[in-house]
N, C-alpha and C positions, 0 to 999 in steps of 0.2 A: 546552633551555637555560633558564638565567635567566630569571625570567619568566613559565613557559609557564603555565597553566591546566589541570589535569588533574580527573578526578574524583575523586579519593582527595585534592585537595588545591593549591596553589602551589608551582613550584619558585622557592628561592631559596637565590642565593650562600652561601656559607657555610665553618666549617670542621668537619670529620668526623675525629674521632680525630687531630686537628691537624694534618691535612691537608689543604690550601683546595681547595673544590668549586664549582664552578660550573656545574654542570647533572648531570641523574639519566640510567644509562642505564636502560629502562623494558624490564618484559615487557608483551605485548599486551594482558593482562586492566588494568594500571594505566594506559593509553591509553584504559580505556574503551569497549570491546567487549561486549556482551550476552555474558554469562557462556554462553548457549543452544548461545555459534558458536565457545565456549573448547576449546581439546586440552590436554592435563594438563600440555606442555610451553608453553602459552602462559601457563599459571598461574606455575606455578614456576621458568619460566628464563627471561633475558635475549633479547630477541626478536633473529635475527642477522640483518641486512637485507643485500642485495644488494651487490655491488663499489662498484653505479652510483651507492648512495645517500650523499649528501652529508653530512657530519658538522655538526648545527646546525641543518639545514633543517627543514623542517614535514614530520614523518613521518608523519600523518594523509593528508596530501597524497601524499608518495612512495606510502605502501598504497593508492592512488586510492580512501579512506574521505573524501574532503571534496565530494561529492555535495551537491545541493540537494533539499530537502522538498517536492513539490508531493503538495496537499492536496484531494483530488477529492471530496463528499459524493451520492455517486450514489444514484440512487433503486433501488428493489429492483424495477424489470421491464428496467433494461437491463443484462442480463446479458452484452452484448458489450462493454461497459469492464472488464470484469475480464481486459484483456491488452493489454500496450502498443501493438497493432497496432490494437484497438479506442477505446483514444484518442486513438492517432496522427489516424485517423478524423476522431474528434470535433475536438482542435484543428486540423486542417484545415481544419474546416469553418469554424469561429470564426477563425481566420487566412488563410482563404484557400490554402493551400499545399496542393501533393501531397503523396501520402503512398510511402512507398520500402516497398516491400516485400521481408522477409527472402530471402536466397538459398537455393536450394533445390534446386539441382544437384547432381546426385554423378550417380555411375559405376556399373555394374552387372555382374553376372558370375556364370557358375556357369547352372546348370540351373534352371529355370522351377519357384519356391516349391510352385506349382502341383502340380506331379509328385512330391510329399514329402509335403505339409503340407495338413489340411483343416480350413477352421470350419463349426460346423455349427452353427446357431442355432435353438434350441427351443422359444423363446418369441417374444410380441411384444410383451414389454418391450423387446426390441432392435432398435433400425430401421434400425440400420448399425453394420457389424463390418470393421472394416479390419486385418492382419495382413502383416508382412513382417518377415523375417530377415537381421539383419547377423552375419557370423560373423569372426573372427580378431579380437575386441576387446579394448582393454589395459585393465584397471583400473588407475588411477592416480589425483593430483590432476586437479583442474580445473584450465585457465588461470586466474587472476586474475580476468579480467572476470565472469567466470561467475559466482565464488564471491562475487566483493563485489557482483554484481548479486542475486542470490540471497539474500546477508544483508541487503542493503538492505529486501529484501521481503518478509523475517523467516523465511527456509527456510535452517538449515543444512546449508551444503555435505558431502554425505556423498566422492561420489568422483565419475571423470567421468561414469559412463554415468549414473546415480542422477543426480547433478546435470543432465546434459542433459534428461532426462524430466523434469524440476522447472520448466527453463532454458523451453524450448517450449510447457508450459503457461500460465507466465506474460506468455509473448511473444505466444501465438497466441488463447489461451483456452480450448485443446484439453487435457485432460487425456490420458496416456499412464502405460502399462504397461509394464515390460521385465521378461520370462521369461527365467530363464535355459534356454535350449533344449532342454540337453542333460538335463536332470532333467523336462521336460515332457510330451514324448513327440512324436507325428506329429496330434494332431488337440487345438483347442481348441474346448468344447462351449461353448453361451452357454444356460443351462438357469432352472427357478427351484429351490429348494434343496428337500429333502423336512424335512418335520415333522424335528427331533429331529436334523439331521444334521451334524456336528463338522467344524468347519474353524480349524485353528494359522492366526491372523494373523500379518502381519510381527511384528509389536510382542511376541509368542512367548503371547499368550493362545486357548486352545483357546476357540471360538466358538461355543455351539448357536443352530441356525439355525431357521428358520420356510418356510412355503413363499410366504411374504413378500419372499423376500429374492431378489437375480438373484444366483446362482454363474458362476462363470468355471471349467471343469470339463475335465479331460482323460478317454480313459478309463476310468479308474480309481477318481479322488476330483477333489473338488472344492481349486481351487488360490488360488481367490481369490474376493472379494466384489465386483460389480460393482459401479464407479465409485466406493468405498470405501478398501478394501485389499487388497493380495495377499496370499496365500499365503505360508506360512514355507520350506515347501517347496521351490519356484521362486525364492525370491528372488536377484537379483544379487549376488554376492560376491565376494572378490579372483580367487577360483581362475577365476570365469564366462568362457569365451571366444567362445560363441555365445548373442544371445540374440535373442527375438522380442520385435516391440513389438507392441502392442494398438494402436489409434487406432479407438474407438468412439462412439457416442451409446445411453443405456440411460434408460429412462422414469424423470423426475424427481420424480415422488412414490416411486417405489418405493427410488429412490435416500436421499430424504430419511427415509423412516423407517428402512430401513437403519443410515442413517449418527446417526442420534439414537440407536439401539439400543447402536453399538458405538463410532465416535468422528465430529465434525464435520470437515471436512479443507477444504483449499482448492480438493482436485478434485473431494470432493461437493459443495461451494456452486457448481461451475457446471455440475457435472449438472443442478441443482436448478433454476436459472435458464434451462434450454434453451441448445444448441448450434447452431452454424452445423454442415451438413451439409459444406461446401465447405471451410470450417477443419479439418474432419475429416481432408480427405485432405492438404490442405495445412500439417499438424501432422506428418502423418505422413512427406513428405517432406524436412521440414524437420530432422526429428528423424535421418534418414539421412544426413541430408548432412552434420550436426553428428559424429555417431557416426564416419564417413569419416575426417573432417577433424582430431577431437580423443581417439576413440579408437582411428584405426589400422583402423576395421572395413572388410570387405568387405560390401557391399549385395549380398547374392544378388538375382538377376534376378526379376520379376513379384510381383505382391501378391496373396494371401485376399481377396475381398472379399463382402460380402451387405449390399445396401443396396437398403434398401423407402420411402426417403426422396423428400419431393417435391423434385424437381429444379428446377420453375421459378419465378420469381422471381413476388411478388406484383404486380398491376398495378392501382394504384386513381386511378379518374376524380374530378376535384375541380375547381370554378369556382371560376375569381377574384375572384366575387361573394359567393361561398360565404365566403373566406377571410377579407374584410372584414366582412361580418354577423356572423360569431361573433367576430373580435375586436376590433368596433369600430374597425375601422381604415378608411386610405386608400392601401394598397400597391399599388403599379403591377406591372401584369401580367411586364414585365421583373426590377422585385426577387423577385418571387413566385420565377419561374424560376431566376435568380439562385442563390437561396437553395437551391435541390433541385442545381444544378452544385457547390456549395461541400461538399455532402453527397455526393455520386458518384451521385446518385441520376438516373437516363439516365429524357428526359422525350420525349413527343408529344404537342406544344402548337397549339392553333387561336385562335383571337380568345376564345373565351369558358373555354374548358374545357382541362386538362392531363391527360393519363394519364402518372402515375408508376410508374415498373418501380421496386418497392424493393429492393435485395440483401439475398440472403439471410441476412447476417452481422446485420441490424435488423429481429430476431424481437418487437420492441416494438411495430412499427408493423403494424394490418391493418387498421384503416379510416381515413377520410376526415379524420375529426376529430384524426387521432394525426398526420397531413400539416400540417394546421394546426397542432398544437402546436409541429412542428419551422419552421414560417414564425417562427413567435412568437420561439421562444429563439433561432435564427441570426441574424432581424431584430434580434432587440432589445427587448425589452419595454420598456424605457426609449426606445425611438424609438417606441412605437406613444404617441398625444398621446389625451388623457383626455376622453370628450365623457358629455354627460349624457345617460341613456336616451331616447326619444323613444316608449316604448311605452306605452298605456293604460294607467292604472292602476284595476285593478276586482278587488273579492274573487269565486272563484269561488263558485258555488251550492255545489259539494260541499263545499268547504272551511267556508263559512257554516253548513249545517246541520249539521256534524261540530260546528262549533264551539257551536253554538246544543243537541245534544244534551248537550255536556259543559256548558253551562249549567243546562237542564235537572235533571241527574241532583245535580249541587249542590244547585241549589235543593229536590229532595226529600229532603237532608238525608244524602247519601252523601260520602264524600270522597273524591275524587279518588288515583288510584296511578301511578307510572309504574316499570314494572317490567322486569327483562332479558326480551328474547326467548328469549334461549338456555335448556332445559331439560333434566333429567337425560332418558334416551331414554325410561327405565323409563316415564315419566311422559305421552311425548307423545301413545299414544292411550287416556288416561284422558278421559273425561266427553264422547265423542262414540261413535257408532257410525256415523260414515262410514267408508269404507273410502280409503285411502291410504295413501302411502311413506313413513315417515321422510327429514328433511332433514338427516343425520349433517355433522358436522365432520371435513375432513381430519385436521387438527390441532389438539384445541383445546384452551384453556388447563387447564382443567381439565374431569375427566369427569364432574363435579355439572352444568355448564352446555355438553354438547356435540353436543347437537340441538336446529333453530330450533322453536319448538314451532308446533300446527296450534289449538290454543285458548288462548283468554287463561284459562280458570282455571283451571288448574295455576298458575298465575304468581298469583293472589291467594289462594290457599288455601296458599302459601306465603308469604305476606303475613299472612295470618289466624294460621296457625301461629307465626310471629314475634312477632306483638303478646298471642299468649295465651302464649308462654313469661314477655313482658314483663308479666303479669297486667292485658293490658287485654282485657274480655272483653265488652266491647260493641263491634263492629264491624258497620260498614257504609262498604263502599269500593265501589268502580268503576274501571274501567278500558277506555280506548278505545285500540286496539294492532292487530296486524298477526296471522294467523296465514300458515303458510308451508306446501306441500303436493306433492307429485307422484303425481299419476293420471298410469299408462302412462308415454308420452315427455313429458307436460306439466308444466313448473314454472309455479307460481301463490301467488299470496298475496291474500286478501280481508283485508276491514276488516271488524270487530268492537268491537259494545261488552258487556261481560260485567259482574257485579256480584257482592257477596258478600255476606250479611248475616247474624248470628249476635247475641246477648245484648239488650238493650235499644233501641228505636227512637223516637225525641223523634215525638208525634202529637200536641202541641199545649202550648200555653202549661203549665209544671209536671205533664203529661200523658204516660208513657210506657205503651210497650206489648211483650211478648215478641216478636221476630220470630217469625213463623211462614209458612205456605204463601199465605196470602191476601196478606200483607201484601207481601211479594214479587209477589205477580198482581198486585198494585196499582200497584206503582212501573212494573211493564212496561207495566200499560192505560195510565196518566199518560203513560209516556213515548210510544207510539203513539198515543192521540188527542192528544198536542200534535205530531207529525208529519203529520196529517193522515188517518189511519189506522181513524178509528173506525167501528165497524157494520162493517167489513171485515175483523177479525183473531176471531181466537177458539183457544180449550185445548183440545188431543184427547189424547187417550191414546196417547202413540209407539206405532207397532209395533215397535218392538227399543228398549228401556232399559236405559240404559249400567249395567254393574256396578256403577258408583259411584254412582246414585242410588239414593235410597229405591222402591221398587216400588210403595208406595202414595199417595206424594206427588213426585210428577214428570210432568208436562204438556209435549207440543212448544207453539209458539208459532205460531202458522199464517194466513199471511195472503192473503187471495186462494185460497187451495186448495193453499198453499205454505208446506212447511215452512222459518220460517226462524232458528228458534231452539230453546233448551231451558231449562226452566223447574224447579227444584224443591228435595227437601231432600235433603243426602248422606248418603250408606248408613250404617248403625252402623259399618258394619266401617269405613270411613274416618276418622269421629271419634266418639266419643260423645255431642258437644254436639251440638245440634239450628243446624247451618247449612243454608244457603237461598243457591243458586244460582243464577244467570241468565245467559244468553249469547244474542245477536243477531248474525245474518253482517249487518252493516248493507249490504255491497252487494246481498246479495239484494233487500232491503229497499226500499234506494232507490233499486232499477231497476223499482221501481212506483211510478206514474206519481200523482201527489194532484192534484186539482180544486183548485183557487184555496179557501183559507179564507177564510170567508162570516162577518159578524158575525152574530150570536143575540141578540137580545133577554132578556134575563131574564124568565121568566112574572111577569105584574103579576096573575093572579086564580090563586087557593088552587089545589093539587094535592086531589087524591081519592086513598085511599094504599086498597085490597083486600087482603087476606092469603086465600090459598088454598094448603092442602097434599093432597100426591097420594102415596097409597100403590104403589108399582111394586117390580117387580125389583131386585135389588142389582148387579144387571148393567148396569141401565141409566143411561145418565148424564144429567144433569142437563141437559146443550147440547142432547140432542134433544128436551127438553120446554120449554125456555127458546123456541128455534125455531118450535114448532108457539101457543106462545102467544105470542109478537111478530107472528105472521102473524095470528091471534084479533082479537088487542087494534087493530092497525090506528093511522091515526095519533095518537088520542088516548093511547095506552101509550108513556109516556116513558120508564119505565127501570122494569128487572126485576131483585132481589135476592132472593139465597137467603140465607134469617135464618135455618134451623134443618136438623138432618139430621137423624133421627130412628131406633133402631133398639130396640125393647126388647118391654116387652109391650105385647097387644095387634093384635101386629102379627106377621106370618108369619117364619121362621125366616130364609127367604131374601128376605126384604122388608125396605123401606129408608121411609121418608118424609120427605118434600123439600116445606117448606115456604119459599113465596115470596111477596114483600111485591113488589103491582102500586102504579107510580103512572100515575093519568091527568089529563091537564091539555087546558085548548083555550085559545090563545093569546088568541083573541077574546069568549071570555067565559066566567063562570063553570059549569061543569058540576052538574047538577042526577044524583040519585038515577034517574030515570026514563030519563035519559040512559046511564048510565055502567053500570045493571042488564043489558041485553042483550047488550050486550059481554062483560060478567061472566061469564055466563051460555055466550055460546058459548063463551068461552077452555074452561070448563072441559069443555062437549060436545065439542072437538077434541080436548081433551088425554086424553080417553077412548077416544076411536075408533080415533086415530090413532097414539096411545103406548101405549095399553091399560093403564091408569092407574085408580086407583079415589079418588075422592073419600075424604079421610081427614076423618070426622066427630067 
């Protein structure tokens, strides 16, 4: 009428061809119907409504399309509101009200399915397979309700039986199948697909499959993709008179890459999300009873069934003291309870403690603390009243000296990184030789970042790679991070600080120097004697060196007689420029135990500085003569540096010379020549005896 409001436009009074008009009559698409739910005669011809409908009235209304929007923003682990019966639930809960559950009667007949018909399940992707036959069914429309409940939900009504399978899923949250029977055969296999094998979906595209995939198989060929789509083959059609329905549950990853593969749908998004076992069957009678009632069918007698599913409900023990400490709250032991009756959740309650039976339809909820979340939102979060913490406030030790390293590694002039944990896989057992599992991503965003990595330097050697494509070619970073690992059945993740240094390094006022091997050893002794570390660590030659280091400059880090790090310069074959690595498992680290740091006086009378070099082996290394002369020198030897390494002439082919600058000091007074000679003296008789060493003269 005059008036109305349509999408194309306003009607108004008017004359047409000088003829006075006062209202349009309309087809279904110019009323504003999703083109998705159009028939070619809702486009182009005049819509012709009913005896009963009234000329004038609100024909939005007559089509019962004048429905209200309610707007649900669910989180993705409760996969039981994606079906009216599972909201129903919920506002219950929030209202107080019972919830009426779907009818689910019909009638039965005919010889036991049983005696016909077999499922055979192959895998254990499938943990329940349910199967029953309704046979003499009409294809036709849908009732009404069906079809606008269906559009409302954004699924075009195809016909009834299609529509009923549609109808149940969204009612129950059970996804179903209907075979047409007679093109099926006598047995449905439940299998996984082979490499390379072809299956025509509905939608009429030939499919190659993966052994990836769960097929729905008769025996012959495969007829359908589980929890996806069926078969072209089997599909329901005008001529279909007998058909079987599916009512299954099939493992939700396998469901999910599936369905990314070939299309998303609304009955892989609740594969994907976990199934009630009990909705399974109660889908499936529901779907019989609908069938009966709107297509005419006969429910043959008995069901298929193969189900490996746990049948009993979960039961978790929770105090009402409990419930209050984590939310801050003052809820009385009656609201507590309260709250689990308005959920259907059946309780056995004593003065202190509840055990909750949860149903199996609240696959969200399995421990103690997910009980509390559901106090929280039924109560009310806006009832629970605001108080101020009441607990100590103290930094902890670990947190302290994490934070007191990343001080540290600043101050020797490194900058700080913070990088993705995520790593290409290629990469994650680069620059370690322990042995461990990749932590692979189900699905992850991309395949450049889709394993957590088990070292942090992969993650600053692509930091260092970044800043040299940017032509910055002086680098010195660091990085304190997580790596992540599985030995056998254990997942674990330690803490690490790791470093990178490459081109120029600031060593003093207008003062630079090339990074190299030492200068790296340096930043690691700094950072270990300011932990408390010193005289206790020391450089050994790994027995196994990762591929990616260099073979002649790479040292473990070893403290206590424990390996807890790696130290050195990376291979040619990695870069050409001359970078310098370092990585600490700081837990190793700091589950050794430091003596309280002790102030030192600064020596107030002169050092005595000895130079002595020792011709040995090229095998041999420099810590076990460093060793045998700190035990020499006794406690006037304060520190021991190697100033030269020597190999040319003079000197044997397989012979090295290792000169070392001694210093000695005595706190309490100045050291005299007559003193400081016999010490001198033995250092170099041990380090002959004992290292087999020859005075280099």
């Amino acid at each position: 009428m005059s008036g109305a409001k349509l999408p194309g436009g306003d009607i108004k009074a008017g004359a047409i061809r000088g003829v006075e008009s006062n209202g349009m009559m309309c087809s279904i698409a110019e009323l504003g119907l999703d083109n998705k739910f159009l028939k070619p005669e809702d486009k182009d011809g005049i819509a012709e409504l009913g005896d009963d409908a009234v000329p004038g009235e609100d024909p939005i209304k007559y089509l019962g399309w004048d429905d209200e929007i309610v707007d649900f923003d669910l989180t993705a682990n409760r996969g039981d509101l994606l079906s009216m019966l599972g909201m129903a639930y919920e506002l219950g809960a929030i209202y107080d009200k019972s919830v009426n559950v779907p009818d689910l009667s019909h009638r039965e007949s005919g010889d036991d399915i049983n005696n016909s018909f077999k499922v055979d399940v192959q895998t254990e992707n499938c943990k329940l397979f349910l199967a029953r036959k309704v046979e003499n069914v009409e294809i036709k429309e849908s009732p009404a309700f069906i079809k606008n409940r269906l559009m409302a939900c954004g699924i075009r009504p195809i016909n009834n039986v299609v529509d009923i399978s549609n109808y149940v899923m969204l009612e129950l949250g059970q996804p179903l199948h209907f075979y047409d029977a007679d093109n099926l055969g006598d047995t449905i296999i439940v299998r996984m697909a082979e490499n390379g094998e072809k299956l025509t979906t509905l939608d009429d595209i030939e499919r190659s499959l993966d052994d990836n995939d769960i097929v729905i198989a008769n025996k012959q060929r495969a007829v359908g993709l589980a929890g996806v789509m069926g078969g072209l083959d089997t599909e329901v059609v005008p001529e279909t008179r007998n058909v079987i329905i599916e009512s299954a549950i099939f493992d939700g990853v396998k469901v999910r890459k599936t369905s990314k593969k070939i299309v998303r749908s609304e009955a892989s998004n609740r594969f994907e999300k976990g199934l009630d076992a009990k909705r399974t069957y109660m889908a499936m009678e529901r779907a019989c009873q609908l069938l009966e009632k709107y297509a005419g069918g006969v429910v043959v007698t008995g069901m298929c069934q193969y189900d490996v599913t746990e049948s009993e409900d979960k039961k978790i023990k929770l105090s009402y003291q409990n419930v209050n400490d984590v939310l801050g709250s003052n809820i009385s032991k009656e609201e507590i309870l309260d709250v689990f009756r308005k959920l259907g959740f059946t309780c056995e309650a004593n003065d202190t403690d509840v055990v909750v039976c949860v149903p199996s339809r609240r696959l969200d909820i399995s421990i103690k603390e997910d009980l509390i979340e559901e106090v929280s939102r039924i109560y009310g979060v806006d009832n629970i009243e605001g108080t101020i913490p009441t607990m100590g406030e103290k930094m902890g030790d670990y947190d302290d000296t994490i934070r007191s390293i990343r001080h540290k590694m600043s101050e020797l002039g490194l900058n700080e990184t913070l990088t993705y944990i995520l790593i290409n896989d290629k990469n994650v057992h680069k620059y370690t030789t322990d042995k461990f599992e990749e932590l692979r991503l189900l699905d992850p965003i991309t395949e450049d970042r889709n394993t957590l990595r088990y070292s942090v330097i992969p993650s600053l050697v692509k930091t260092y790679e970044y800043n040299k494509a940017h032509y910055n070619k002086d680098i010195s970073i660091f990085e304190i991070g997580k790596g992540f690992f599985k030995k056998g059945e254990e997942y674990g993740e330690n803490q690490k600080v790791a470093a990178l240094m490459t081109g120029k390094y600031y060593v003093g006022v207008g003062n630079q120097a090339n990074v190299d091997f030492y200068i790296m050893k340096g930043i690691v002794e700094e950072l270990l004697d300011f932990l408390g570390y010193a005289n206790r660590y020391s450089f050994v030659i790994p027995k196994e060196i990762p591929a990616e280091f260099h073979p002649g400059q790479v040292s473990s880090i070893n403290v206590n007689g424990e390996d807890i790090g790696i130290m050195g310069k990376l291979h040619p074959s990695e870069t050409k420029d001359s970078v310098y690595v370092m990585e600490i498992n700081l837990d190793k680290l700091l589950a050794k135990r430091v003596g309280k740091m002790k102030y030192k006086e600064i020596a107030v009378y002169p050092n005595v500085n000895k130079d002595v070099a020792f011709v040995m082996d090229k095998s041999k290394t420099s810590k076990e003569i460093e060793m045998v002369i700190k035990k020499a020198g006794g406690s006037l030897l304060t520190n021991i540096e190697v100033f030269d390494v020597y190999t040319g002439e003079n000197i044997g082919e397989n012979e090295k010379s290792i000169a070392y600058s001694l210093t000695f000091n005595n706190p309490k007074k100045t050291l005299t020549e007559e003193e400081i000679t016999p010490i001198f003296e033995k250092i170099i008789d041990m380090a002959q005896n004992k290292c087999g060493v020859k005075l280099r003269k």
